[in-house]
N, C-alpha and C positions, 0 to 999 in steps of 0.2 A: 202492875205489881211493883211494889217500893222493896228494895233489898238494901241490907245496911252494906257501905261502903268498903269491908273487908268482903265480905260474901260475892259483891259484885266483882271484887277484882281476884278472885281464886276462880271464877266461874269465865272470866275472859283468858287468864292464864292457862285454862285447861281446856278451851277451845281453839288456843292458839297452839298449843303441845299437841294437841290431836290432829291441827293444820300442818303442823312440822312432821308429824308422825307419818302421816298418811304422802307426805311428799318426800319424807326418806326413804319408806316404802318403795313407792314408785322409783327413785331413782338407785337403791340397791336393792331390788326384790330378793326376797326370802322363797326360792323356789318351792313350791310343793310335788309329792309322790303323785306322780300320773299313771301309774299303774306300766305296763310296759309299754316301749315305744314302738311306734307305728317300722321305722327301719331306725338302722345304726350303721354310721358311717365309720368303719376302720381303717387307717392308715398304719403302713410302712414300709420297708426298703426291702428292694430285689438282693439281700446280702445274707451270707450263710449267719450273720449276729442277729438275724431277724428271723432263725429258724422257726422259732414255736409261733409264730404267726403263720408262716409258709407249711406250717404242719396244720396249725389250727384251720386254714381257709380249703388248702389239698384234700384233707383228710376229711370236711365235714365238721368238726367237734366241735363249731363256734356255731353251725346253723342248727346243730342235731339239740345243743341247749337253749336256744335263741327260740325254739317252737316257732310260733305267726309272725316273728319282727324281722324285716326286711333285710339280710346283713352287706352294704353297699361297700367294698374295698377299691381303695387307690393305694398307689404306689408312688413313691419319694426317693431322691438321689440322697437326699442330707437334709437335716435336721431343722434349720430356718425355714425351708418350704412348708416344713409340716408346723412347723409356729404357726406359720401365718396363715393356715387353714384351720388351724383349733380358736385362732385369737380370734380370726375372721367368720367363725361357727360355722365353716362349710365340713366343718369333720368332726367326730364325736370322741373315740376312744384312737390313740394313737400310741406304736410303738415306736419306741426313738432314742437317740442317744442321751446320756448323760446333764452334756452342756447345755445344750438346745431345750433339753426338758427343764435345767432351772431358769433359763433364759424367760420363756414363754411366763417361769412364775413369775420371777422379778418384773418381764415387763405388765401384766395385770397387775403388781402391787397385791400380789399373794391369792389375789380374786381367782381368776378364772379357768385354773387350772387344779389338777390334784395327782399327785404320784398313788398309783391305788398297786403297781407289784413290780416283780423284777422279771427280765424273761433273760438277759444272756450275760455271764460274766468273762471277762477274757476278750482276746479275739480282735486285737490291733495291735498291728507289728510298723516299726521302724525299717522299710528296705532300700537297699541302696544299690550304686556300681559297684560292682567285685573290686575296686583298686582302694575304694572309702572302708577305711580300717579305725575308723573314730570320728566320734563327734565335731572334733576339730577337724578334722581333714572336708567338711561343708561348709567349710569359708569359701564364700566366692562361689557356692554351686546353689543349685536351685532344688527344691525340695516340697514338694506337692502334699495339700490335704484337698477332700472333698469338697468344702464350702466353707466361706468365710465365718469364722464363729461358732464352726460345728466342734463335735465332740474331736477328734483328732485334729482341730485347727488348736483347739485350745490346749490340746496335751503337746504336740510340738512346739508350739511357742509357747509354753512354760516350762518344758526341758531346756530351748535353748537358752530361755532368761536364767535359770539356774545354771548354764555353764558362760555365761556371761559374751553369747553368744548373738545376742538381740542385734540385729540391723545388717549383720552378718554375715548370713543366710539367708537368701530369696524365698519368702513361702507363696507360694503359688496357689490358688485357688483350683484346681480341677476337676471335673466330673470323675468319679473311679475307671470307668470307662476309657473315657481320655488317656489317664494318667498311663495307662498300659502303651499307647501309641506313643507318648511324647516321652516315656521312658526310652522305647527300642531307638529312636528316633535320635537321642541323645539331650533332646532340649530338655528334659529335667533330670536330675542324678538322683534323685532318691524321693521316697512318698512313706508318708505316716498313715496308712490305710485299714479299715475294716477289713475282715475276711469275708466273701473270700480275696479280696484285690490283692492284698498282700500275696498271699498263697500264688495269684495267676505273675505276679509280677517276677515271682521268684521261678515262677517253671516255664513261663513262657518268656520272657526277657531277660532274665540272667541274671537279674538283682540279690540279695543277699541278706539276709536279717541280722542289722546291726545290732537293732534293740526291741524287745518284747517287752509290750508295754507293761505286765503281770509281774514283772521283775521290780517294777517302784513302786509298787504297793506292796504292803502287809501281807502273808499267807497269799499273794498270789491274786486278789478278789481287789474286783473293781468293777461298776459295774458300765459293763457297755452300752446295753439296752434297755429299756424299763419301761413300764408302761404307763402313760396319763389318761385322766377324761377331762373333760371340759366338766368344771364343777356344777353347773345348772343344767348338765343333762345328766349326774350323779344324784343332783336332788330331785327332778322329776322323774327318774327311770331306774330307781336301784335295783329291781331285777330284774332290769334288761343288762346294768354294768355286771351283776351278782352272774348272770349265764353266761356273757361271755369272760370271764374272768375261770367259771368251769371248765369252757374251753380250750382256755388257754393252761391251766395246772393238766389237764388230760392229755395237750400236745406235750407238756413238758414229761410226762411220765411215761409216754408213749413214747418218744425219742429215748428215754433213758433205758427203755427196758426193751427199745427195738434197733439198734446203732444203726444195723444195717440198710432195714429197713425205714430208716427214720432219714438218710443221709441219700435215698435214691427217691422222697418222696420232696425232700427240698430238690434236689436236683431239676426232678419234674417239675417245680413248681417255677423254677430257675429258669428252667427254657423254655415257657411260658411265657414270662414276665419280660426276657432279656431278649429272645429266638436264639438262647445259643445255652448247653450246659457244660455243665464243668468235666473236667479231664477227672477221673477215678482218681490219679495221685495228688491232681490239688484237690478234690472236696474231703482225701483221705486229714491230708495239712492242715486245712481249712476248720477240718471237725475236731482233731486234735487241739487246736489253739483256743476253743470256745467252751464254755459249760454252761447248761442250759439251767437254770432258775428262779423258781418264783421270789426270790430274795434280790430285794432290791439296794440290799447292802446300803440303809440308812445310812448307816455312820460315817459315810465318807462326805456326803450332800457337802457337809459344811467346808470341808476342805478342797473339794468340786469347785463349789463356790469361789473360793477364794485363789483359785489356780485362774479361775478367769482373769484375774485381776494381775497374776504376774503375769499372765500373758497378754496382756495386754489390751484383752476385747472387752473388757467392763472397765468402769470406772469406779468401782465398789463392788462389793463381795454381796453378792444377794442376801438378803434375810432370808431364809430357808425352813425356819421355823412354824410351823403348822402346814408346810408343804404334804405332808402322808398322811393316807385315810387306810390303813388296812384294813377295817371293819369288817367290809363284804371276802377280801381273800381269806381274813382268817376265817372267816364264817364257813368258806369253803374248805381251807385245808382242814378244820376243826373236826367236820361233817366226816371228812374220810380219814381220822384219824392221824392225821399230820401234824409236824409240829408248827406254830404260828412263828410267821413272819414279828418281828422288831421292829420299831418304829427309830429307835435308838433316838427318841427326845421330838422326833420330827414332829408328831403328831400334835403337838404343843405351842399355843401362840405363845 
Protein backbone atom coordinates (compact mmCIF):
# COMPACT_ATOMS: atom_id res chain seq x y z
CA UNK A 1 0.00 0.00 0.00
CA UNK A 2 1.43 3.57 -1.22
CA UNK A 3 0.42 6.30 1.51
CA UNK A 4 1.28 10.02 0.73
CA UNK A 5 4.24 11.30 2.69
CA UNK A 6 2.15 13.35 5.40
CA UNK A 7 -0.16 10.41 6.25
CA UNK A 8 2.83 8.09 6.54
CA UNK A 9 4.39 10.39 9.00
CA UNK A 10 1.17 11.13 11.46
CA UNK A 11 0.76 7.33 11.29
CA UNK A 12 4.69 6.62 12.71
CA UNK A 13 4.04 9.70 15.19
CA UNK A 14 1.11 8.03 16.57
CA UNK A 15 2.66 4.65 16.91
CA UNK A 16 5.48 6.11 18.68
CA UNK A 17 3.04 8.24 21.14
CA UNK A 18 1.26 4.89 21.88
CA UNK A 19 5.02 3.38 22.42
CA UNK A 20 5.65 6.29 24.92
CA UNK A 21 2.24 5.87 26.10
CA UNK A 22 2.15 2.39 26.98
CA UNK A 23 5.95 2.85 28.68
CA UNK A 24 4.62 5.76 30.87
CA UNK A 25 2.07 3.53 31.80
CA UNK A 26 4.34 0.96 32.98
CA UNK A 27 6.57 3.06 34.71
CA UNK A 28 3.86 5.37 36.66
CA UNK A 29 0.83 2.93 36.73
CA UNK A 30 -2.57 4.50 37.13
CA UNK A 31 -3.86 2.04 39.83
CA UNK A 32 -7.31 0.54 39.37
CA UNK A 33 -10.39 -0.42 42.00
CA UNK A 34 -9.77 -3.97 43.14
CA UNK A 35 -12.60 -4.32 44.94
CA UNK A 36 -11.48 -4.99 48.75
CA UNK A 37 -8.24 -6.24 49.85
CA UNK A 38 -7.48 -9.51 50.58
CA UNK A 39 -5.64 -8.07 54.40
CA UNK A 40 -4.64 -4.46 55.41
CA UNK A 41 -1.55 -3.83 57.06
CA UNK A 42 -2.00 -0.87 60.01
CA UNK A 43 0.68 0.83 61.72
CA UNK A 44 1.16 2.84 64.84
CA UNK A 45 2.71 3.83 68.26
CA UNK A 46 2.29 2.27 71.68
CA UNK A 47 1.47 6.21 72.85
CA UNK A 48 -1.76 7.67 74.40
CA UNK A 49 -1.52 10.31 70.73
CA UNK A 50 -2.28 7.21 69.12
CA UNK A 51 -5.38 6.58 71.18
CA UNK A 52 -8.19 6.16 68.41
CA UNK A 53 -5.95 3.38 66.84
CA UNK A 54 -5.49 1.69 70.31
CA UNK A 55 -9.31 2.01 70.58
CA UNK A 56 -10.01 1.10 66.95
CA UNK A 57 -7.73 -2.40 67.24
CA UNK A 58 -9.01 -3.05 71.38
CA UNK A 59 -12.32 -2.35 70.74
CA UNK A 60 -12.86 -4.32 67.40
CA UNK A 61 -14.38 -1.25 65.29
CA UNK A 62 -11.55 -1.62 62.35
CA UNK A 63 -12.23 -5.49 62.04
CA UNK A 64 -16.25 -5.25 62.80
CA UNK A 65 -16.09 -2.59 59.17
CA UNK A 66 -13.34 -4.52 57.53
CA UNK A 67 -15.93 -7.79 57.11
CA UNK A 68 -13.44 -10.67 55.16
CA UNK A 69 -10.09 -8.41 54.94
CA UNK A 70 -7.54 -9.52 56.93
CA UNK A 71 -6.60 -6.50 59.52
CA UNK A 72 -2.50 -7.17 60.05
CA UNK A 73 -1.25 -4.43 62.99
CA UNK A 74 2.33 -3.41 63.89
CA UNK A 75 3.68 -1.12 66.19
CA UNK A 76 6.40 1.83 65.96
CA UNK A 77 8.54 3.96 68.36
CA UNK A 78 8.69 7.08 65.86
CA UNK A 79 7.74 8.14 62.77
CA UNK A 80 10.92 7.33 60.17
CA UNK A 81 10.44 3.61 60.95
CA UNK A 82 6.89 3.96 59.81
CA UNK A 83 8.15 5.87 56.48
CA UNK A 84 10.21 3.37 55.75
CA UNK A 85 7.68 0.64 55.94
CA UNK A 86 4.82 2.59 53.87
CA UNK A 87 7.76 3.72 51.23
CA UNK A 88 9.02 0.14 51.49
CA UNK A 89 5.08 -1.18 50.80
CA UNK A 90 5.51 -3.54 53.90
CA UNK A 91 2.49 -1.46 55.49
CA UNK A 92 -0.67 0.01 54.17
CA UNK A 93 -2.72 2.57 56.16
CA UNK A 94 -0.53 4.32 58.99
CA UNK A 95 -0.99 6.61 61.96
CA UNK A 96 1.92 8.96 62.69
CA UNK A 97 3.22 12.12 63.47
CA UNK A 98 2.96 15.23 61.67
CA UNK A 99 6.63 15.71 60.35
CA UNK A 100 7.29 12.20 59.45
CA UNK A 101 3.92 12.04 57.43
CA UNK A 102 5.15 15.05 55.21
CA UNK A 103 8.59 13.68 55.09
CA UNK A 104 7.31 10.23 53.54
CA UNK A 105 5.43 12.77 50.89
CA UNK A 106 8.31 14.86 49.96
CA UNK A 107 10.49 11.91 49.79
CA UNK A 108 8.01 10.19 46.94
CA UNK A 109 7.76 13.54 45.18
CA UNK A 110 4.18 13.77 46.22
CA UNK A 111 3.54 9.96 44.68
CA UNK A 112 3.14 7.60 47.14
CA UNK A 113 1.55 8.68 49.95
CA UNK A 114 -1.94 10.46 50.88
CA UNK A 115 -3.13 12.27 54.21
CA UNK A 116 -6.72 10.77 54.12
CA UNK A 117 -7.80 12.23 58.21
CA UNK A 118 -6.76 13.50 61.50
CA UNK A 119 -6.83 11.22 64.62
CA UNK A 120 -5.02 13.32 67.71
CA UNK A 121 -4.55 17.13 68.41
CA UNK A 122 -2.33 18.24 71.24
CA UNK A 123 -0.34 15.99 73.32
CA UNK A 124 3.45 17.02 73.38
CA UNK A 125 5.06 18.84 76.17
CA UNK A 126 8.49 20.38 76.66
CA UNK A 127 9.84 18.60 80.29
CA UNK A 128 12.64 19.39 82.10
CA UNK A 129 14.89 19.38 85.77
CA UNK A 130 12.86 21.32 88.36
CA UNK A 131 15.98 23.90 88.60
CA UNK A 132 15.39 24.69 84.38
CA UNK A 133 13.18 27.68 84.75
CA UNK A 134 13.60 28.78 80.78
CA UNK A 135 14.77 28.17 77.64
CA UNK A 136 17.92 29.70 78.12
CA UNK A 137 18.84 27.99 81.25
CA UNK A 138 19.51 24.41 78.34
CA UNK A 139 22.54 25.89 77.33
CA UNK A 140 25.08 23.45 77.90
CA UNK A 141 22.27 20.56 78.90
CA UNK A 142 21.08 17.86 76.81
CA UNK A 143 17.58 17.52 75.85
CA UNK A 144 16.01 14.26 74.19
CA UNK A 145 13.33 13.69 71.16
CA UNK A 146 12.29 10.29 70.00
CA UNK A 147 13.91 9.92 66.60
CA UNK A 148 15.95 11.92 64.48
CA UNK A 149 13.48 13.82 62.20
CA UNK A 150 10.53 12.94 63.95
CA UNK A 151 7.61 15.09 64.70
CA UNK A 152 8.99 16.44 68.37
CA UNK A 153 12.70 16.38 66.73
CA UNK A 154 11.38 18.88 64.47
CA UNK A 155 9.29 21.13 67.03
CA UNK A 156 12.35 21.20 69.44
CA UNK A 157 14.82 22.30 67.12
CA UNK A 158 12.71 25.02 65.59
CA UNK A 159 11.90 26.41 69.08
CA UNK A 160 15.49 26.54 69.74
CA UNK A 161 16.46 28.12 66.14
CA UNK A 162 13.70 30.75 67.05
CA UNK A 163 15.49 31.52 70.33
CA UNK A 164 18.61 31.53 68.64
CA UNK A 165 19.51 28.72 70.45
CA UNK A 166 20.98 26.25 67.60
CA UNK A 167 24.21 24.37 68.47
CA UNK A 168 23.47 25.04 72.01
CA UNK A 169 21.72 22.53 73.27
CA UNK A 170 22.46 18.80 72.82
CA UNK A 171 19.48 17.08 71.13
CA UNK A 172 19.61 13.59 71.71
CA UNK A 173 17.90 10.99 69.81
CA UNK A 174 16.16 8.57 72.30
CA UNK A 175 13.76 5.79 72.41
CA UNK A 176 10.65 7.35 74.84
CA UNK A 177 11.27 4.43 76.87
CA UNK A 178 14.84 5.29 77.45
CA UNK A 179 14.36 8.76 77.92
CA UNK A 180 12.52 8.00 81.25
CA UNK A 181 15.91 6.03 82.63
CA UNK A 182 18.56 8.57 81.22
CA UNK A 183 16.19 11.29 82.70
CA UNK A 184 16.41 9.74 86.58
CA UNK A 185 19.77 8.95 85.85
CA UNK A 186 20.76 12.55 85.14
CA UNK A 187 22.49 12.10 81.75
CA UNK A 188 19.69 14.21 79.97
CA UNK A 189 17.92 17.29 81.48
CA UNK A 190 14.83 17.55 79.70
CA UNK A 191 12.78 15.73 76.65
CA UNK A 192 10.28 17.14 74.13
CA UNK A 193 7.96 14.07 74.27
CA UNK A 194 4.55 12.56 73.22
CA UNK A 195 2.10 11.63 75.93
CA UNK A 196 1.97 9.69 77.51
CA UNK A 197 6.18 10.16 78.13
CA UNK A 198 5.86 13.39 78.94
CA UNK A 199 3.10 12.69 81.63
CA UNK A 200 5.38 9.53 83.07
CA UNK A 201 8.54 11.87 82.99
CA UNK A 202 6.80 14.29 85.04
CA UNK A 203 5.38 11.66 87.93
CA UNK A 204 7.86 9.29 87.87
CA UNK A 205 11.20 11.31 87.60
CA UNK A 206 10.48 14.69 88.90
CA UNK A 207 10.66 16.66 85.53
CA UNK A 208 8.43 19.54 85.03
CA UNK A 209 6.63 21.18 82.10
CA UNK A 210 8.41 24.10 80.79
CA UNK A 211 6.44 24.27 77.60
CA UNK A 212 3.13 22.98 76.07
CA UNK A 213 3.57 22.64 72.87
CA UNK A 214 -0.48 23.80 72.06
CA UNK A 215 0.64 27.19 73.48
CA UNK A 216 2.52 28.09 69.85
CA UNK A 217 -0.17 27.51 67.80
CA UNK A 218 -3.36 29.27 67.11
CA UNK A 219 -6.57 28.13 69.31
CA UNK A 220 -4.49 25.64 70.64
CA UNK A 221 -4.74 22.89 67.53
CA UNK A 222 -1.87 21.24 65.88
CA UNK A 223 -1.97 18.28 64.85
CA UNK A 224 0.05 15.39 66.38
CA UNK A 225 -1.14 12.44 64.72
CA UNK A 226 -2.95 11.89 61.44
CA UNK A 227 -3.56 9.43 59.31
CA UNK A 228 -1.84 8.27 55.76
CA UNK A 229 -2.33 5.36 53.07
CA UNK A 230 0.04 4.38 50.73
CA UNK A 231 -1.70 5.90 47.50
CA UNK A 232 -1.75 2.69 45.22
CA UNK A 233 -3.49 0.72 47.84
CA UNK A 234 -6.10 3.95 47.93
CA UNK A 235 -6.58 3.46 44.29
CA UNK A 236 -6.88 -0.37 44.32
CA UNK A 237 -8.98 -0.87 47.71
CA UNK A 238 -11.07 2.28 48.36
CA UNK A 239 -13.37 0.32 50.48
CA UNK A 240 -11.30 -1.37 52.18
CA UNK A 241 -9.45 2.46 53.21
CA UNK A 242 -13.55 3.78 53.28
CA UNK A 243 -14.09 0.86 56.49
CA UNK A 244 -11.27 1.37 58.07
CA UNK A 245 -11.47 5.08 58.08
CA UNK A 246 -15.33 4.00 59.69
CA UNK A 247 -13.45 2.62 62.32
CA UNK A 248 -11.54 4.84 63.06
CA UNK A 249 -14.47 8.10 63.34
CA UNK A 250 -16.33 5.33 65.74
CA UNK A 251 -13.10 4.95 68.02
CA UNK A 252 -12.97 8.70 67.90
CA UNK A 253 -16.69 9.16 69.04
CA UNK A 254 -16.54 6.40 71.31
CA UNK A 255 -13.67 7.89 73.28
CA UNK A 256 -15.56 11.16 73.17
CA UNK A 257 -18.68 10.09 74.57
CA UNK A 258 -16.87 7.22 76.83
CA UNK A 259 -13.73 9.18 78.86
CA UNK A 260 -13.77 6.75 81.21
CA UNK A 261 -14.04 4.01 79.52
CA UNK A 262 -12.18 5.05 76.46
CA UNK A 263 -8.90 5.86 78.89
CA UNK A 264 -8.89 2.21 80.59
CA UNK A 265 -9.38 0.49 77.15
CA UNK A 266 -6.14 2.36 75.78
CA UNK A 267 -4.48 1.45 78.92
CA UNK A 268 -5.23 -2.13 78.22
CA UNK A 269 -4.09 -1.82 75.00
CA UNK A 270 -0.81 -0.06 76.64
CA UNK A 271 -0.01 -3.15 78.57
CA UNK A 272 -0.20 -5.14 75.83
CA UNK A 273 1.93 -3.58 73.57
CA UNK A 274 4.47 -2.22 76.32
CA UNK A 275 3.94 -5.28 79.45
CA UNK A 276 3.58 -2.29 81.61
CA UNK A 277 0.40 0.34 82.11
CA UNK A 278 0.04 3.50 83.13
CA UNK A 279 -0.34 4.93 86.64
CA UNK A 280 -4.42 6.22 86.92
CA UNK A 281 -2.79 10.06 87.55
CA UNK A 282 -0.57 9.88 84.50
CA UNK A 283 -3.06 8.54 81.85
CA UNK A 284 -5.52 11.11 83.84
CA UNK A 285 -2.43 13.99 82.58
CA UNK A 286 -1.89 12.21 79.57
CA UNK A 287 -5.66 12.44 78.46
CA UNK A 288 -6.00 15.78 79.44
CA UNK A 289 -3.16 17.10 77.19
CA UNK A 290 -4.58 15.40 73.91
CA UNK A 291 -7.99 15.75 71.91
CA UNK A 292 -9.01 13.15 69.91
CA UNK A 293 -10.03 14.11 65.93
CA UNK A 294 -10.82 13.32 62.78
CA UNK A 295 -9.40 16.91 61.61
CA UNK A 296 -6.34 16.74 60.37
CA UNK A 297 -6.03 20.41 60.71
CA UNK A 298 -4.97 21.10 56.86
CA UNK A 299 -3.90 24.49 57.45
CA UNK A 300 -1.06 24.19 59.21
CA UNK A 301 0.89 21.23 56.52
CA UNK A 302 2.32 24.24 54.95
CA UNK A 303 3.91 25.88 57.90
CA UNK A 304 4.76 22.05 59.34
CA UNK A 305 6.56 22.03 56.28
CA UNK A 306 8.51 24.79 56.70
CA UNK A 307 9.40 24.40 60.41
CA UNK A 308 11.39 21.43 58.96
CA UNK A 309 13.57 23.65 57.39
CA UNK A 310 14.24 26.10 60.52
CA UNK A 311 15.10 23.12 62.13
CA UNK A 312 17.16 22.08 60.35
CA UNK A 313 16.20 18.46 58.91
CA UNK A 314 15.20 19.45 55.44
CA UNK A 315 16.67 21.45 53.13
CA UNK A 316 13.51 22.89 51.56
CA UNK A 317 10.04 23.18 52.73
CA UNK A 318 8.08 20.28 51.09
CA UNK A 319 5.55 21.05 48.49
CA UNK A 320 2.51 19.94 50.22
CA UNK A 321 0.14 20.66 47.93
CA UNK A 322 -2.15 17.88 46.59
CA UNK A 323 -1.00 15.96 49.81
CA UNK A 324 -5.03 15.48 51.15
CA UNK A 325 -7.71 13.12 49.82
CA UNK A 326 -10.72 13.57 52.25
CA UNK A 327 -13.08 11.95 49.76
CA UNK A 328 -13.67 8.74 51.50
CA UNK A 329 -13.85 10.65 55.43
CA UNK A 330 -16.10 12.90 54.33
CA UNK A 331 -18.09 10.24 52.64
CA UNK A 332 -18.13 9.04 55.99
CA UNK A 333 -18.72 11.83 58.23
CA UNK A 334 -21.42 12.97 55.66
CA UNK A 335 -23.24 9.42 55.89
CA UNK A 336 -23.69 10.18 59.68
CA UNK A 337 -24.43 13.46 59.56
CA UNK A 338 -21.16 15.10 60.46
CA UNK A 339 -19.66 18.08 59.41
CA UNK A 340 -16.79 17.58 56.68
CA UNK A 341 -13.34 17.77 57.21
CA UNK A 342 -11.18 20.86 55.02
CA UNK A 343 -8.73 20.33 52.86
CA UNK A 344 -7.72 24.05 53.37
CA UNK A 345 -6.11 24.14 49.51
CA UNK A 346 -4.32 20.75 50.25
CA UNK A 347 -6.26 18.81 47.97
CA UNK A 348 -5.03 20.84 45.04
CA UNK A 349 -1.82 20.40 42.74
Amino acid sequence: MNLKPAVAIALIALTALSGCSRRGTEEAPVAQSKGAATEVRLGYFPNVTHAAALIGVEKGLFTKELGNTKLTTQTFNAGPDEVNALLGESLDIAYIGSGPAINAYAKSKGEAVKLIAGATSGGAQLVVKPEINSIEDLKGKVVATPQLANTQDVSLKKYLAEKNLTGQVTVQNVENAQSLDLFKKGDIQGAWSPEPWSSRLVAEAGAKVLLDEKTLWEGGQFPTTVVIVRTKFLQEHPETVEAVLKGHVAAVDWAKANSGDAKKTVNAALEKLTSKKLGEKILDSAWDHIELTTDAQAKTFPQLAKDAVTAGVAKEAANVAGYADFTLLNKVLQAQGKPQVQAAGLDQK
